[in-house]
Structures are given as structure tokens and as C-alpha cells.
C-alpha positions in Angstrom: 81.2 128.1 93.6 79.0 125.8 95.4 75.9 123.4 94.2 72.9 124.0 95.5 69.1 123.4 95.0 66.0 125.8 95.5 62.6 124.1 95.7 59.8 126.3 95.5 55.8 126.3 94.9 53.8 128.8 93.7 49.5 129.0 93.6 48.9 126.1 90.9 46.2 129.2 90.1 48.8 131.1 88.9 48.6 132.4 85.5 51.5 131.2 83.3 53.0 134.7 82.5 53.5 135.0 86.4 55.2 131.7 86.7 57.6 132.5 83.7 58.5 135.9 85.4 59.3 133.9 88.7 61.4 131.8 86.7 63.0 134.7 85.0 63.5 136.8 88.2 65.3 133.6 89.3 67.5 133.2 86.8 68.4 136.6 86.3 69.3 136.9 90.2 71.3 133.8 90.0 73.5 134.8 86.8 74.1 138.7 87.7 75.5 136.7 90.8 78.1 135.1 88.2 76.3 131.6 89.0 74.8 128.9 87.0 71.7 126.9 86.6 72.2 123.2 85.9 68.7 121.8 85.5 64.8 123.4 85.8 63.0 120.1 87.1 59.1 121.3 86.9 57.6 118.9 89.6 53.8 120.1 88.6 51.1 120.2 91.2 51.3 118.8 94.2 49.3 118.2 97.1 50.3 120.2 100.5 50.7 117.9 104.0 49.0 121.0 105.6 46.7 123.8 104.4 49.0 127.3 103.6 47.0 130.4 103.2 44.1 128.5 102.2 46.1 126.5 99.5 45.6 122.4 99.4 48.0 122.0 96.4 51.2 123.6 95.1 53.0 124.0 91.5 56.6 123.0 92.5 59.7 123.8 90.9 63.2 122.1 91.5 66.0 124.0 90.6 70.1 123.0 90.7 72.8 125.8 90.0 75.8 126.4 91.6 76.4 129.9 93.4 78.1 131.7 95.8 77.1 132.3 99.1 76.4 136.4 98.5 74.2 135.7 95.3 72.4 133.0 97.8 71.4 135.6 100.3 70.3 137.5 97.5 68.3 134.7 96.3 67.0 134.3 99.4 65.5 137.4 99.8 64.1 137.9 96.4 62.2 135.0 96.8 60.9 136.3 100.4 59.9 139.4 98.6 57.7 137.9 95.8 54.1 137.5 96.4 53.9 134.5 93.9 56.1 132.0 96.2 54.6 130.7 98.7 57.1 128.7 100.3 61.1 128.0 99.3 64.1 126.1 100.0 67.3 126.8 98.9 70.1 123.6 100.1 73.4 122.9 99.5 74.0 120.0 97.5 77.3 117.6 98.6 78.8 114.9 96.6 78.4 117.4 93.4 81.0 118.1 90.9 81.8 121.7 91.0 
């Protein structure tokens, strides 16, 4: 398995109970995928270079698990699919111990 890192952002308006089932959904698509998450890093809100969909600020997440590269694709479209993420990133880490 390979390291990587998703970054993400969600509407800092978000309710809390739709945050945690972001979280959850990403988790749980990462582990059925026989991968693991290192560390959560919860970046809080942040302000946006450029207005997207009318949002001036985003709650970021940071997460690093390794994976491999089928459970990334699936990653990958999850979080297309879910209305709560605005934006996401998913990179391969180098230099990491795996």
C-alpha cells in the first residue's frame, strides 16, 4: 500500500452531524478498501483565494492513510458524489514509511 493525503472542505455552515457522516463515509470507504488512516488533521475554517458557489470560507480537513490505488478511485468518486464537499484533493505522499 501507498501513503497518501486527501484534503477537503466542506460549507463551514454545515451542521456537525453532516460533517461527522463525511468523515464516517470516508473512513468507511478507505477501510472496506483494506487501507488505513494515519492522522485526521482538522484545519478549521479557512478563507477561499476565490469565491466557490458563493462560499468565501471553507472548513478543511487533512487526512493521511495509506491505500491502494482501486480504493483511491473509489475514494475519488465518493467524494465527487457527496453534496457536502465542495472541493478535494487526494495526493500521493513520497518519502513515507509504508
Amino acid at each position: 500500500m501507498k501513503a497518501y493525503e486527501l484534503l477537503f472542505f466542506v460549507d463551514p455552515s454545515l451542521d456537525p452531524e453532516t460533517r461527522l457522516a463525511v468523515m464516517k463515509r470516508i473512513d468507511t470507504t478507505i477501510t472496506e478498501g483494506n487501507g488505513k488512516v494515519d492522522n485526521v488533521d482538522e484545519w478549521g475554517k479557512r478563507r477561499l483565494a476565490y469565491e466557490i458557489n458563493k462560499l468565501t470560507e471553507g472548513d478543511y480537513t487533512l487526512i493521511n492513510f495509506h491505500a491502494d490505488s482501486s480504493t483511491i478511485a473509489e475514494l475519488d468518486r465518493v467524494l465527487r458524489i457527496t453534496d457536502a464537499v465542495v472541493r478535494h484533493m487526494i495526493v500521493r505522499r513520497e518519502n513515507v514509511a509504508e
